[in-house]
N, C-alpha and C positions, 0 to 999 in steps of 0.2 A: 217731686211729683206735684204740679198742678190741679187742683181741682176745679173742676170747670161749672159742674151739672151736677146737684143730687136730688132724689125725690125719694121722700118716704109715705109710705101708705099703713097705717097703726088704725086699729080699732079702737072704740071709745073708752079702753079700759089699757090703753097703750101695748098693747100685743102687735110686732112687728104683720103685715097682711104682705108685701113686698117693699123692693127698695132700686135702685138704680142710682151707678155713682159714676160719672165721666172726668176721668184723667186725661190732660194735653201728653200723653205719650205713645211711643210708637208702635208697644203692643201689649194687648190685655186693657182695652183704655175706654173700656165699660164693663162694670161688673154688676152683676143684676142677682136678686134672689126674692125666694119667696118664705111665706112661714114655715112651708112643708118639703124645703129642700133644706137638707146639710152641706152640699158643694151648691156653691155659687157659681154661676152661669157668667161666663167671661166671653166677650166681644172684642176684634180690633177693628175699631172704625178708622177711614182712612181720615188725614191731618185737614183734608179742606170739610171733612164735616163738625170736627173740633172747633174750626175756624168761623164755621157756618152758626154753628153754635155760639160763640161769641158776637158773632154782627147780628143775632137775635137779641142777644141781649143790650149790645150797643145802640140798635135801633131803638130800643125800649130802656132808655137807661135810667128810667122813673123808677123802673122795681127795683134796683140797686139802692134809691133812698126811703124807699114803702117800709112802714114797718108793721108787727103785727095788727096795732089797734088800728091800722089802715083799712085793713081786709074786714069788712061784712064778716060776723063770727055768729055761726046758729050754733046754738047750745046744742052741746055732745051731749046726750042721756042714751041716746045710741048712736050707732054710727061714724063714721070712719075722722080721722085727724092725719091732716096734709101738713107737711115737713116738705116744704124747698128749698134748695139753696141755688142763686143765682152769683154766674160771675160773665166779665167782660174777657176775664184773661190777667187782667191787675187786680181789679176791687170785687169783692163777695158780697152779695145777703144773703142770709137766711131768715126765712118767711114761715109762722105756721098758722094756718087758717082749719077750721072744720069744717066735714060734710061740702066740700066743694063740686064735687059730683052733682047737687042740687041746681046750682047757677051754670054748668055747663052748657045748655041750651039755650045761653041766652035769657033764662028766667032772672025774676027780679033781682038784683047787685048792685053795688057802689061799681061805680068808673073803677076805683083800685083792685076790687077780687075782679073786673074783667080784666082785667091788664092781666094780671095772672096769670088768668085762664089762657090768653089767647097768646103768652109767652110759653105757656108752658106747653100748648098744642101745636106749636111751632116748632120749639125744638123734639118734642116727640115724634113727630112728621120727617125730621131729620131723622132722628134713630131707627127710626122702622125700617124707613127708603136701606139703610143699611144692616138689615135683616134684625134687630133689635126687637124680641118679641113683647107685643102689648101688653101681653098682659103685666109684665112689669110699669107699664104706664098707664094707670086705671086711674080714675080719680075718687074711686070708691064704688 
């Protein structure tokens, strides 16, 4: 099993808020949950959004060498801690930044947490389009 996609959403005291996790396979190949669920919420997307998801990341294949002290980090005393993992399909990162919710709008960021942001709105644009509900893609 491939992993392709994951995003975690933890509060400032690391208690899981939700998560989503994208497997290159041909069924059950997003599996999503929240704090206040016991079963996890299972998706099959079809292989050209897997795919779609990979040429997001190939297109941007700068966040594959970003590492955390890349990302703009606002001190957690409250508020939420982002957990990404990006892949191409071969090569992985994983990324953790806080309070990224903040800089979504285009508010003040390093070039690096935008990169981020606008990879990670991309392939969430992907998931949804295949009924992939948001609220597992929050950014706090």
């Amino acid at each position: 099993m491939n992993l392709i996609f994951s995003y975690k959403l933890d509060d400032a005291w690391s208690y899981p808020i939700s998560g989503i996790t994208v497997y290159d396979t041909n069924v059950d190949n997003v599996v999503c949950y929240t704090d206040h669920e016991s079963v996890k919420s299972k998706y099959t997307i079809p292989k050209e959004s897997i795919r779609a998801i990979c040429e997001v990341v190939e297109k941007n294949r700068e966040i594959l060498e970003l590492k955390d002290e890349d990302i703009e980090r606002v001190l957690v005393i409250d508020g939420t801690s982002n957990i990404f993992l990006f892949s191409d399909g071969n090569r992985q990162n994983t990324l953790q930044a806080n309070n990224m919710w903040a800089f979504q709008d285009k508010g003040p960021c390093s070039e690096k947490a935008q990169i981020v942001i606008s990879v990670f709105e991309n392939i969430s644009a992907i998931l949804q389009k295949d009924g992939v509900d948001q609220c597992y893609l929050t950014l706090g």
